[in-house]
N, C-alpha and C positions, 0 to 999 in steps of 0.2 A: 565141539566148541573150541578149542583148543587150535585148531586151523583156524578159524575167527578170530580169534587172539593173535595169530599171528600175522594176520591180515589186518592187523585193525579195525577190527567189525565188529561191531554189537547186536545183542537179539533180541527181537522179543520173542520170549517163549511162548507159545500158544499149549494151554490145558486144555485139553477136551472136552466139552460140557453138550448134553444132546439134554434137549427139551424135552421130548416123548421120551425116547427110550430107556434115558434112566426115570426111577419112581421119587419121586418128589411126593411121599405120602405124609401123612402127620406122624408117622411113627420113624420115619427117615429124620425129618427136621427135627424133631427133640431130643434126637440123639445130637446135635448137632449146635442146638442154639443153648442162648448162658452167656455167662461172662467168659472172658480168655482160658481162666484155667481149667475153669470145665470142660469147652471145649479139648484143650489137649489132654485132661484125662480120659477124654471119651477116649482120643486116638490112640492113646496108647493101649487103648483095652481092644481088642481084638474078638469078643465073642459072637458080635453082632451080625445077620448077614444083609443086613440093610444094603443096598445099591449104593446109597449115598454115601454113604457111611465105609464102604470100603471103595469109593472114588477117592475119597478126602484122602482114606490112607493111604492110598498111590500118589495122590498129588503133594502129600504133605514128604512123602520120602522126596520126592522128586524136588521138590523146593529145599531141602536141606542139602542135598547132594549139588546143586548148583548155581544156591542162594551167594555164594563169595566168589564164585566165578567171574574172572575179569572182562568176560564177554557179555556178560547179562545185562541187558539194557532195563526188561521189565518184564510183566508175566501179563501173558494175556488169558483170562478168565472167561473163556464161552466167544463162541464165533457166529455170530446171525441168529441165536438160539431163539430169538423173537420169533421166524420166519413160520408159520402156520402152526404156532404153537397155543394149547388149550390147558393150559396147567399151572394156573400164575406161580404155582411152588417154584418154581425153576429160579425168580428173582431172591428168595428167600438163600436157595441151596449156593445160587450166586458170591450171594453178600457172606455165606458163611464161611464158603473158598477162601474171597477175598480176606476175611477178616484173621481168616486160619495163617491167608500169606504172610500177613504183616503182626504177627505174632512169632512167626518162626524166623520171616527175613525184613526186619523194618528200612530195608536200605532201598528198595524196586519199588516203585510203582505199579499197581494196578489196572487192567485195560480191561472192557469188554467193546466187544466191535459187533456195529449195530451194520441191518443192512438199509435200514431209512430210520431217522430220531423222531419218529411221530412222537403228537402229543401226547399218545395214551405210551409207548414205549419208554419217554421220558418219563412222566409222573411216575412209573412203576419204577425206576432204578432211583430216581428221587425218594421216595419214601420207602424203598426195600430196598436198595442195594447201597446204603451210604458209604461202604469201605470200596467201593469203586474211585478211582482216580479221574483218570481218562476215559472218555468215548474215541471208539474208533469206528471210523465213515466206512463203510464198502460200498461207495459210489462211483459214478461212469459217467453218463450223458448228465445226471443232475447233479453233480458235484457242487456246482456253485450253489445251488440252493440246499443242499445237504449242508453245506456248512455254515448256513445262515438257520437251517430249524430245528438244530436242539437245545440255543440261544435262545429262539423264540419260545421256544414252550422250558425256558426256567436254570435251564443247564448254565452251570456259570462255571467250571471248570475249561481246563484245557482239552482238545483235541487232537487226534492224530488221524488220518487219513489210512487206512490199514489196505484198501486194495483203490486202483485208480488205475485209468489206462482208456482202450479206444471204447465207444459204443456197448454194451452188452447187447446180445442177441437180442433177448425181449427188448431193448429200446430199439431195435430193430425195423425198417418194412420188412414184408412176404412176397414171394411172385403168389400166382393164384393158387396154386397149388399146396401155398403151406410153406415152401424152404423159406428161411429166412437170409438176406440179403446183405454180403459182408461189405465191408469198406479193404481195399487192399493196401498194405503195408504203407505207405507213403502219406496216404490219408490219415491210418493209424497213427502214425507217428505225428504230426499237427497237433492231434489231441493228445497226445502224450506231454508235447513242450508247451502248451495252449493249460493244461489241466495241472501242472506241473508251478505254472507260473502261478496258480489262482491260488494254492498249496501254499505258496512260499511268501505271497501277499496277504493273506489270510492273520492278523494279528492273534488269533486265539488258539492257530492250530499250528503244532510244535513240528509236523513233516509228514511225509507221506509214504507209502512203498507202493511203486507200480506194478501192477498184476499185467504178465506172469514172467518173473526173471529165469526164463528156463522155458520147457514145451510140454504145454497138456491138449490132451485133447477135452477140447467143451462144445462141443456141434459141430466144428471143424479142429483139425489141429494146429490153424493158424491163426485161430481166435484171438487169445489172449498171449501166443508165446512169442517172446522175444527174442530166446536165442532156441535155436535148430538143432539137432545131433552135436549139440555139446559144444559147437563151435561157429556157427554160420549166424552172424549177429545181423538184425535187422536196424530200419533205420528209426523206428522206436528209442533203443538205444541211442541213436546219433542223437538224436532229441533230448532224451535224457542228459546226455554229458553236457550239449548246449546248457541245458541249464542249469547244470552243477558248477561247471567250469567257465562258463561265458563266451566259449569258441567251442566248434563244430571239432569231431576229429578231421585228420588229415585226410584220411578217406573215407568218403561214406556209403550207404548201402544204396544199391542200385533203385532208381527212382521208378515206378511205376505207375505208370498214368491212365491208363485205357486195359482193360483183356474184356474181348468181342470174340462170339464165334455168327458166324459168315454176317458180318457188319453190324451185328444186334448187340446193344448191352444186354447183363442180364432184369434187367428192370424191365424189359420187353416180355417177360413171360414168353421164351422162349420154348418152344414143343418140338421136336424131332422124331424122323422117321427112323423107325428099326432097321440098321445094317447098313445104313447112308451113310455114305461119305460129306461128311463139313471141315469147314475150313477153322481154327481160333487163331485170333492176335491178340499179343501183348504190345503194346505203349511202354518202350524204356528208356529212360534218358542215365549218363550217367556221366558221374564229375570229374573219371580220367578216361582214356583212353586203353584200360586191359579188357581183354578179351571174355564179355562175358558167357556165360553156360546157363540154357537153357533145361531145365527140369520140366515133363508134364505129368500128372497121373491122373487117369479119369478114377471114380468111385461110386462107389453104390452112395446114397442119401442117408445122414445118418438119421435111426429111430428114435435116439434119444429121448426121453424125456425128462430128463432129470433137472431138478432143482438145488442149488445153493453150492455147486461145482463137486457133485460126488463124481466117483469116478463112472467116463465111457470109454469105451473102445472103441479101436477106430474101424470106419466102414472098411472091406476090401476093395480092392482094387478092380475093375473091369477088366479081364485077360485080355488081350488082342485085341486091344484099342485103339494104340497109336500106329499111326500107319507112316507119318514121315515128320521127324521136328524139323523144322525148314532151317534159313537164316535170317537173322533180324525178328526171331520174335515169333514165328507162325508154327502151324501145326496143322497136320492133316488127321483126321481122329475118325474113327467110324461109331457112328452109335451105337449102342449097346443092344440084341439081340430081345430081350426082354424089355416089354415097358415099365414103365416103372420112375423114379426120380433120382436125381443122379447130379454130380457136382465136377469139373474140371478144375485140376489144380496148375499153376504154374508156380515155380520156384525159380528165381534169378540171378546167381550168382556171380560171385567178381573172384577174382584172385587172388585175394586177401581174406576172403571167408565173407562178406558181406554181400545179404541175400534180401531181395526183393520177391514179395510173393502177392499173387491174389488168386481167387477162383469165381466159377459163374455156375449155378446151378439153375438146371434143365430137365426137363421130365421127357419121357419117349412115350409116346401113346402107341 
């Protein structure tokens, strides 16, 4: 935090709060509910070994040790803990976080970030979670109506936007087979300064963070990441600063229009033959005249299944794949030996570090 500070940056700290996995039982919350001081006599008493009960103790060191810190924007209390959850205690344990925050630090606000404000997820923080502040959106393709339905079902507090950015997979098509179907970096970035704008006209919601300032892998690892090996900034970002600053940087990341392998989108439910040689292009435009570098890497399809951005790993790589990166953009690639489903990636780079990327996934029968 202390680099934040010196960057002039503020945080919100995210505490951990799992639906299931902690016990949210009747003997966890009575340790835990009461007036103020009860509560902090509980915490100071240590013999209990309730779950709950020694979370609060970690979080309650943790909000003491960083409650007056000049970087602390606010404390965020549970992240989508809604998401397939059978335990309403979980609002209960919420409100008692909450209430525990602002007993030890009255100066932050409170957050918890929803990943949709249905009606039944509102009613429950409405009558169980009162020491809640802020709602935070973790939306994507329905952001504009995200932020019109926790108003509608009662919410009269402010908002903050906690993740935002291009498409999520599930809002997604499929080719036939199951992969789902990305938008590449240029499209990406549209809705980034598109979603961006609706964020900042929004009278009840105070800002946003775009998801992912950094590179994770979530089905691919060009999904949500904005910047590259730490430094190859996409045009996401140029989008961003548009609309922080009101002008574009000086240079921007390489434009991506089209990646075809031998003339087909990937929306063609493309099928290939095992050990064939095919041809991909990439579509690039870009706003100076340096010399761009092409990247390709084919991959195995990821298995993923995960839910609510835990962590995957990323597929390998197909050995002896590429057979020749052209100029202008093409690729000569052999299929992969195995059937199976499979993804082509391209990476575009400039000489300034700004990277254009998309991919086309295809299966080998």
């Amino acid at each position: 935090m202390h680099q934040l500070q010196r960057l002039n940056i503020k945080e919100l700290i995210e505490l951990y709060l799992s639906s299931e996995k902690t016990q949210y039982d009747d003997n966890s919350l009575n340790i835990i509910q009461g007036d103020l001081k009860e509560i902090e006599q509980e915490l100071n008493y240590s013999s209990t070994s309730s779950d709950l009960y020694q979370k609060l103790i970690e979080i309650k060191k943790y909000v003491e040790e960083f409650k007056d810190h000049p970087a602390l924007l606010m404390w965020g209390v549970g992240n989508e803990v809604e998401t397939n959850y059978t335990n309403p205690k979980v609002w209960d344990a919420m409100n008692a976080i909450c209430k525990m925050i602002k007993k030890v630090d009255g100066k932050h606000p409170t957050l918890t970030a929803l990943a949709w404000p249905s009606n039944h997820v509102i009613k429950e923080i409405l009558q169980r979670v009162p020491d809640v502040d802020i709602i935070g959106l973790n939306s994507y393709a329905s952001l504009k109506d995200s932020l019109r339905e926790g108003q509608k079902h009662g919410w009269k507090g402010p908002t903050i936007v906690t993740e935002y950015g291009p498409n999520g997979f599930w809002e997604m098509p499929k080719t036939s087979w199951g992969s789902y179907l990305e938008m590449n970096s240029s499209d990406k970035a549209k809705l980034y300064g598109e979603r961006t704008d609706l964020i900042k006209n929004d009278q009840n919601c105070l800002g946003g963070y775009a998801f992912l300032w950094g590179e994770k892998q979530e089905r691919t690892r060009t999904w949500f990441s904005l910047i590259f090996n730490g430094k190859n900034i996409s045009a996401g970002v140029d989008e961003l600063i548009k609309s922080w600053t009101n002008k574009y940087p000086r240079n921007q990341a390489p434009n991506v229009t089209k990646l075809v392998v031998n003339d087909k989108l990937a929306e063609k439910n493309v099928e290939l033959l095992p050990r064939q040689i095919y041809v991909a292009k990439v579509n690039v435009t870009d706003d100076s005249s340096e010399k761009l570098k092409y990247q390709w890497e084919l991959r195995h399809e990821t298995v993923a299944q995960s839910i609510g951005g835990d962590i995957e790993e990323i597929p390998p790589e197909v050995e002896g794949s590429i057979v020749k990166i052209g100029t202008n953009g093409t690729l000569k690639f052999k299929a992969p030996n195995q059937p199976g489903k499979y993804r082509l990636f391209v990476y575009v780079v400039d000489t300034q570090h700004k990277i254009g990327h998309a991919n086309f996934p295809f299966i080998v029968r």
